[in-house]
N, C-alpha and C positions, 0 to 999 in steps of 0.2 A: 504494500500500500504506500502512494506517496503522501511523504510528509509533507504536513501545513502544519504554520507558526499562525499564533491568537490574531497577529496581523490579518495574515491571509483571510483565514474568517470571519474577522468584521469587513474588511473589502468587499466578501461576497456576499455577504448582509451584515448590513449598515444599522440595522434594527435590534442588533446586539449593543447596540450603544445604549440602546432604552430612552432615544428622543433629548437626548442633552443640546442643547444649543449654543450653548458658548464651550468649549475643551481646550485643556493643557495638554500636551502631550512630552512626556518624558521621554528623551531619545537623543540619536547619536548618528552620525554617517553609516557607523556599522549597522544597523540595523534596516535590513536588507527584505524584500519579499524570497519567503520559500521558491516560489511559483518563477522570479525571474530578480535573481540579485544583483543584476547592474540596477534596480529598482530604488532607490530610499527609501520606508516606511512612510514616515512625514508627506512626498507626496502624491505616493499611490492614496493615501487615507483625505489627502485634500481632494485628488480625482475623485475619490470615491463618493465624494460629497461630505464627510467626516468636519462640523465645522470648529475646526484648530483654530483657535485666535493666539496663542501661545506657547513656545516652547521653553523645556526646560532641558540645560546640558549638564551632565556628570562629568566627573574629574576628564580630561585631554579636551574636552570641551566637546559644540555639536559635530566638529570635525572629525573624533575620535583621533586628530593630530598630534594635539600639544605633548609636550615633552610631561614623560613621566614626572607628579607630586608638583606640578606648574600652575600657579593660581591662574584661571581663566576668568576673562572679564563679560560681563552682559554684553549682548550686542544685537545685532538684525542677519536674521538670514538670509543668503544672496541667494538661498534657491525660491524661497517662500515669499520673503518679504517680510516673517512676524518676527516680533519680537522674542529674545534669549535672555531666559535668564539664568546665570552659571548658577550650580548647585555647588562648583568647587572651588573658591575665593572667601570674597567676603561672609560667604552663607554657604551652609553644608543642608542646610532642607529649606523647603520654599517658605516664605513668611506669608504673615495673614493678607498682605497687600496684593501679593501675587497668585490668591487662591479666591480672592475672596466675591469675584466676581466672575468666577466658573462653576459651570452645572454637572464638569467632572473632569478628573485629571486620568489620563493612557499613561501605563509604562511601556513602553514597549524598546530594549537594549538587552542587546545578546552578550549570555554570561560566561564566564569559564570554569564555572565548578570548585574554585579555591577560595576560602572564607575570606582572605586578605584583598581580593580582586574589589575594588569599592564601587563597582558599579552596584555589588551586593548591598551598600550600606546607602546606597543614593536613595535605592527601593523603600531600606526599612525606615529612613529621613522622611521620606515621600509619605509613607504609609501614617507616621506617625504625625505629620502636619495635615494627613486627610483627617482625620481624625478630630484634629482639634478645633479645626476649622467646619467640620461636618458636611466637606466635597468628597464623591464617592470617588473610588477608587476602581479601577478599571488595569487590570495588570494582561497584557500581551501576551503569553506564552512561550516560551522557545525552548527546546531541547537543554538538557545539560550536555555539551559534548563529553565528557570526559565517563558519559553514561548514569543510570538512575541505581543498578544493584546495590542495596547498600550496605553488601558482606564486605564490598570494596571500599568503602567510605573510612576515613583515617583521621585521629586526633593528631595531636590533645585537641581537647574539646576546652575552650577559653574560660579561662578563669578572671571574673570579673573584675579584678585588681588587674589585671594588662588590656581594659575596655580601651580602643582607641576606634578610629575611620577605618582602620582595616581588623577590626572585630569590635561589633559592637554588642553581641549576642552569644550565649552562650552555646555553638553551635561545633562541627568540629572543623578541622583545616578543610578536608575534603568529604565535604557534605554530601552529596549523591541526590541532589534534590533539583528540582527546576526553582526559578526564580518565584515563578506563579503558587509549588508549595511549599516554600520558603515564607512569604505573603499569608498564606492560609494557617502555616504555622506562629507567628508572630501576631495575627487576626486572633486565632484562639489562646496563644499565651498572654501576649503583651498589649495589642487593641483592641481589646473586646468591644468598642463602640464604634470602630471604622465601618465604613459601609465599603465594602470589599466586594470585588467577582475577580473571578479569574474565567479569559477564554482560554482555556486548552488547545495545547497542538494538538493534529491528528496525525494519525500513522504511526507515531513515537514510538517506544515499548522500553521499558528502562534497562532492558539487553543490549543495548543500540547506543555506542560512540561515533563520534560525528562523523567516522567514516561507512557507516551503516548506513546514513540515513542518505549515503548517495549525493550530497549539495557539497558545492564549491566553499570552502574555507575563504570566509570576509573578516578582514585585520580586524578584532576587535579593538588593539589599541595599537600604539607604534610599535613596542617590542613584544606583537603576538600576532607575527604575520602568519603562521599555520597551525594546525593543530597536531601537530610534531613539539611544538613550542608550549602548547596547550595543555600537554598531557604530563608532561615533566613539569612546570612550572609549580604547582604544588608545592613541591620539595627543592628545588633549585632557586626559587628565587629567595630562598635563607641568608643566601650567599649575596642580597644584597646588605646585610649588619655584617659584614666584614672586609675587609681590604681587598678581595678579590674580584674579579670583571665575571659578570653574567654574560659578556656578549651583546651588550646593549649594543647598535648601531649595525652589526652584523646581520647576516642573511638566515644567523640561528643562536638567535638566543633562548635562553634557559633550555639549550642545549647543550653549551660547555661552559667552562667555570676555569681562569687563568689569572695567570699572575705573571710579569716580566721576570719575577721569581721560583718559579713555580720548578719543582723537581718531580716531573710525572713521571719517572719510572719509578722513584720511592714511593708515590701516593697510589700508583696501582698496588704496587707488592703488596700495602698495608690493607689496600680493599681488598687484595682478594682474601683474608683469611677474614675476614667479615661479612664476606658472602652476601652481596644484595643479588637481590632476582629480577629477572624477565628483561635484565639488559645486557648489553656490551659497551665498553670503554675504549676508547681509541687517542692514541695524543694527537694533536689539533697544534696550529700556530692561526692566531687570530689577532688583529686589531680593531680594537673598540671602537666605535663612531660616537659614545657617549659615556660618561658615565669612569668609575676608578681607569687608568692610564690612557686614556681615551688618546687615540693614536699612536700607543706603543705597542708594539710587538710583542703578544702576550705567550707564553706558554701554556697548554691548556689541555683540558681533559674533555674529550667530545663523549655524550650518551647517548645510546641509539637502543630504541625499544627495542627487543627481540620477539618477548613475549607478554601482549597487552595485558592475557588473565593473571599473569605472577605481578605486575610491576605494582606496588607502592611506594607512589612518588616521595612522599615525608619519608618515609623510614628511607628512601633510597638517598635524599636529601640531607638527611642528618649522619648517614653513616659516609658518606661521600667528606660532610663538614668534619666527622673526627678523627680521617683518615689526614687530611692535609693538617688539623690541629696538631695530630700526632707529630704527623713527619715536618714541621715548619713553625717548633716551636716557639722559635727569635722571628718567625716574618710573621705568623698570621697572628692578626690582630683583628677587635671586633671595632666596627667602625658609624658613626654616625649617619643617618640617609634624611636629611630637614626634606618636607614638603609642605606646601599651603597648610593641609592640616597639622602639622606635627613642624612646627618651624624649627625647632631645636635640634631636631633630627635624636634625639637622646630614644635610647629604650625602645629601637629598633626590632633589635631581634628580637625581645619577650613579648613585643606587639605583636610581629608575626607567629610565631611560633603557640601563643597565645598563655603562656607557663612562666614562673620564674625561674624555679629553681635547675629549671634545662641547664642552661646559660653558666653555672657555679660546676655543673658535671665537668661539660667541656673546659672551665679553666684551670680545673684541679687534676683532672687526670683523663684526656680524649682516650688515652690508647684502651681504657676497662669497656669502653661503649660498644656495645658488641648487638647482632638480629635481636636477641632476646631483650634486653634494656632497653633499643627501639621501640619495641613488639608494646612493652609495658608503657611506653609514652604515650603510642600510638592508638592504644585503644579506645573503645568508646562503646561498653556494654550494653544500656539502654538506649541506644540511640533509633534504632528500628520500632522498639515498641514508643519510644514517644512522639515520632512524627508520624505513625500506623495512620493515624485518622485525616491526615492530609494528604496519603498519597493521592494523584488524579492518574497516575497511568499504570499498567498492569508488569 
């Protein structure tokens, strides 16, 4: 069966809006029609007669451009003509001013299934100013690519002392959930007075990573040009709280992890008696187009899925980070990353990661960090039976 995104299906009835007359609509370039993704969301839904008086952009802005953690300013869109107003600058969710003369706000921005990704946090900002404001909310639907199973899904699960923009929820690193019941979850925990729907994709089935569902891979942000990038990214972008290059600027990033330093045949030796699964490692020479030595020649360790069913990207992320702690005790160092939300850039990694006491493991002793002391970081017992009543796909 082909898939369709919540988009598609208000397009082909308009009557799923339930008569609103004035709409916000939350979104980005990347979000694209199932049906034909040179398409923008924004204005197949104005073709469709859908009446948008208002959009609103997440962190790179509506371009999906701007430079990773880059405050983005309001503005006018060249393709629409309506007005922008950034959700990541001045303001991280929409104020009474900018709601309060609409009859309902769309999400509609495609996610990458890793808790720290804030397009996640734009939604639950969205959700929680529909609320207060008493405009309904209306969420789009899209796939998770990285798949819905959630035998797959990997902590820690965020511990409310490291609440930042890239976790505001106590949820786990890799969720396994669509945006829409992520929404439904947060509906029944946290806003119980939003007025909430979610339109469902069709075709979906939570067995299904984005190369299932058969559609071309759209950059969700600058450094997520494929979903090769997508699926590692979970666990690889750890390595942005430390001195090492993700390969920003390159043709694959949070696919290798380098340092003008780097001695990758000691940092293999040391993974392999720590055994991560479902990939291969290969050394790489890369230079950065952004981001730690950004146009030096870096040393580097390239990851290439082998085996989609084994891989766990956090545990493959974390055990990757204790193997260069090990072997590079005088180079690697944990490092500051400031953006719009987090100027200071301090307290990085425990942001992402979502734990404190991680963070003390690796500075005291990386080489004990072994599958099994992963395994225990990683887990997330309850996590199936507590979102049980919001799954929407089988």
């Amino acid at each position: 069966m082909t898939v369709r995104f919540g988009v598609d299906r208000l397009i082909a009835d308009p009557s799923l809006l339930g008569g609103a007359q004035r709409v916000g609509l939350v979104t980005n370039d990347a979000a694209r029609l199932a049906a034909d993704s040179s398409v923008r969301s924004r204005v197949a839904l104005i073709k469709a007669g859908v009446p948008i008086v208002r959009l609103f952009g997440p962190e790179h802005g509506l371009s999906a451009a701007a430079d990773d953690g880059s405050a983005v300013s309001d503005g006018i869109d060249a393709l629409t003509g309506l007005p922008v107003v950034s959700l990541y600058g001045e303001r991280l969710r929409p104020d009474a001013d900018s709601l309060h003369d609409l009859d309902a706000v769309l999400f509609d921005i495609p996610d990458v299934g890793a808790r720290f990704y804030t397009y996640t946090w734009t939604l639950f900002h969205v959700l929680a100013a529909c609320e207060e404001t008493g405009v309904p909310l209306i969420v789009l639907d899209r796939p998770n690519p990285l798949g819905g199973e959630l035998s797959m899904a990997e902590g820690p699960v965020l511990e409310l002392g490291c609440r930042s923009f890239v976790g505001e929820d106590v949820i786990p690193l890799r969720h396994q959930l669509t945006l829409g019941e992520l929404a439904e979850l947060w509906h029944l925990e946290r806003f119980n007075d939003a007025d909430l729907r979610v339109i469902d994709c069709e075709g979906w089935t939570r067995a299904m990573r984005w190369p299932d569902t058969g559609l071309p891979w759209v950059p969700t942000s600058p450094a997520m040009p494929s979903f090769e990038s997508a699926e590692l990214y979970p666990g690889l972008c750890l390595f942005e709280a430390t001195n090492l290059s993700v390969g920003r600027g390159t043709d694959a990033p949070f696919q290798q992890v380098g340092a003008p330093w780097l001695d990758v045949p000691a940092v293999l030796a040391d993974l392999a008696r720590r055994i991560p699964k479902g990939v291969e490692f290969s050394e790489v020479m890369f230079v950065p187009g952004s981001g730690p030595y950004v146009a030096e020649p870096c040393r580097g360790i390239h990851v290439r899925v082998t085996r989609p069913e084994a891989l766990r990207p956090v545990a493959l992320g974390l055990l990757l980070l204790a193997a260069i702690a090990t072997t590079h005790r005088l180079r690697f160092q944990w490092a500051r990353y400031p953006t719009a939300a987090n100027p200071s850039g301090e307290g990085h990694f425990e942001r992402l990661i979502g734990r404190r006491g991680i963070r003390r493991v690796f500075d005291a002793s990386p080489d004990t960090i072994d599958a099994d002391g992963v395994r225990a970081w990683t887990s997330i017992d309850d996590w199936a039976a507590r979102v049980g009543g919001v799954l929407a796909y089988e």
